[in-house]
N, C-alpha and C positions, 0 to 999 in steps of 0.2 A: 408242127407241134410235137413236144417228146409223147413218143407212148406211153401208156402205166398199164399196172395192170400183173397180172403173174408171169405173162411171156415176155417182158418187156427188155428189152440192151442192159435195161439195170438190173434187174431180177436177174437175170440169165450169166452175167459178167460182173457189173459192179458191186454189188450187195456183197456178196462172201468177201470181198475186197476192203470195201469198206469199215464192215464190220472188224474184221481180224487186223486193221490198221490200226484205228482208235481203240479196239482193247488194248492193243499190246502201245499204244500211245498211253493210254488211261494206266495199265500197269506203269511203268515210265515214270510218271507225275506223282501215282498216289500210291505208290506202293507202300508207305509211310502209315496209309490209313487202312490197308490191310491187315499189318504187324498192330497196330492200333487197337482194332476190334478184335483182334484174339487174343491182347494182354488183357484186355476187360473181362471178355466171356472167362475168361482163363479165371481171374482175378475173383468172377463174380460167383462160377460155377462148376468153374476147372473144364478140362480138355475134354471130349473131341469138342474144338471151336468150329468147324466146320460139320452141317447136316446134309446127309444124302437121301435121295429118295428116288425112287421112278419113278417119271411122268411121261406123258405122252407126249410125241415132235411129227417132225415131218413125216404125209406117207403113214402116220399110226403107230409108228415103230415108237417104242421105248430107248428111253435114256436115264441115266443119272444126273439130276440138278444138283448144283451146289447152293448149299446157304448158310449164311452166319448160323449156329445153331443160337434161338432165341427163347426156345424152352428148357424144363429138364428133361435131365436126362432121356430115353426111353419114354419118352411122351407120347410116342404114338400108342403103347402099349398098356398104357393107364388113363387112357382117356382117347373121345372120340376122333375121328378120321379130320374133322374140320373144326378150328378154333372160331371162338365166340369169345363178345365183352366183356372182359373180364373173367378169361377164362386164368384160369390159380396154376395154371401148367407154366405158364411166360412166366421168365426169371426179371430183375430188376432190370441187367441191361437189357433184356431182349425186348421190353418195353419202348428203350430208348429206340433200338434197332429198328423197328418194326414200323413207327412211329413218322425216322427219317429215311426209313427205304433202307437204309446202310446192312440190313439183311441179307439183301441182293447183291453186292460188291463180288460175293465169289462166283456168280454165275459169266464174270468176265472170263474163267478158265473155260466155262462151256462153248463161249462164243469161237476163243483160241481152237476149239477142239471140233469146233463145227457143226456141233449140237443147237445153237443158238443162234438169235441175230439179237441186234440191238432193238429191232421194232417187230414187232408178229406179234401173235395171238401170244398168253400166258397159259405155258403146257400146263395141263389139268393132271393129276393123279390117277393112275388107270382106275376105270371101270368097267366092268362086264356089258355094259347099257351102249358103250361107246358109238357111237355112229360117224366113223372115218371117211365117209362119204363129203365127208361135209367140205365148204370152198377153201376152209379156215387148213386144212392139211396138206393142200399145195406147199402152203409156203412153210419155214422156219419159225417156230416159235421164239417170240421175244419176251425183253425183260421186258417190255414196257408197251405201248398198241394201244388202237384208238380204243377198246374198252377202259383202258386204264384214265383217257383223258376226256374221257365223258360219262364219267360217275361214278368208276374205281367199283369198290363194293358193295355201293347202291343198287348197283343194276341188278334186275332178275337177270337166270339164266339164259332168258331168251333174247333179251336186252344185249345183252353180254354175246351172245353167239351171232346176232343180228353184226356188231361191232364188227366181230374176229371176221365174220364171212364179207363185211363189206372191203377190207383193207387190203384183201388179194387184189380187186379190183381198181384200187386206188395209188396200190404202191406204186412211192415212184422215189427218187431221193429227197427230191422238193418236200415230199409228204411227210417222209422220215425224218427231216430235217425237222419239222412243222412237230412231230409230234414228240420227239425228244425234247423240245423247245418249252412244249407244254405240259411232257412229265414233269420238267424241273418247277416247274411254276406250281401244278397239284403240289409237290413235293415240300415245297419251300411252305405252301396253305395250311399243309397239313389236310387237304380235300380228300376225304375219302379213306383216311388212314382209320386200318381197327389197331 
């Protein structure tokens, strides 16, 4: 039987493999819908179409994530740390964005760049409180992870970290496969989307 788990043939070899094939497959196919979503934002609220920010990855270390920007401008600077219902910061498109996931498309440079995988935990925005101890810091933060495909942003915190920490233990391709399978389907529901 294949191992899983964080030490596992796949963790260890194919995972970075993987992942940085189907990005750079995924750039390939839909480069189309990248140019796409920045004539819009462009269109809807002008440039920069792309947001950065630091979040936490592997190990605790910080990185730069990439995202459609979905609000305006300087949003972080005129209003709170974390968006809510109808929060008046999200512009027209970034509704649409936000809505179909299609926010997340630039974080395929992070995966290219090593920062990311396609499945892990969803890196969190530093804070002081952090506790890097945790199982969920082994591995690669992903765009997408079994939080995401058992109740998105229904879950408490601890719901949600219960998730991130069980997936080191579970990882395998088969799983990753499984749960890529079932972002698309939340995605397509519309489950879970704010």
């Amino acid at each position: 039987m294949m191992k899983t788990g964080e030490n596992s043939f796949y963790v260890r070899y194919g995972k970075n493999f993987f992942d940085r094939f189907f990005a750079f497959l995924f750039l390939i196919l839909f480069w189309w819908l990248y140019l796409l979503c920045t004539l819009l934002i462009w269109c809807d609220s002008g440039f920069p179409a792309v947001y950065t920010q630091s979040r936490i990855g592997k190990g605790g270390k910080t990185f730069s994530i990439y995202k459609f920007r979905s609000m305006v401008k300087n949003a972080d600077r005129i209003g709170p740390a974390f968006t809510t219902q109808g929060d008046t910061r999200i512009t027209r498109i970034g509704r649409v964005l936000r809505k179909t996931s299609l926010d997340e498309i630039p974080q395929i440079f992070n995966i290219l760049k090593g920062d990311m995988s396609f499945v892990g935990f969803r890196p969190d925005v530093v804070r002081e409180d952090d506790d890097y101890s945790q199982k969920k810091y082994l591995m690669k933060p992903g765009i997408t992870g079994l939080a995401q495909v058992n109740g998105r942003s229904t879950l408490t915190e601890k719901e949600k970290l219960y998730w991130e920490n069980l997936y080191t233990s579970k990882v395998s391709f088969l799983t990753d496969v499984k749960i890529i399978a079932k972002t698309l389907a939340v995605v397509l529901k519309k489950q879970g989307t704010n």
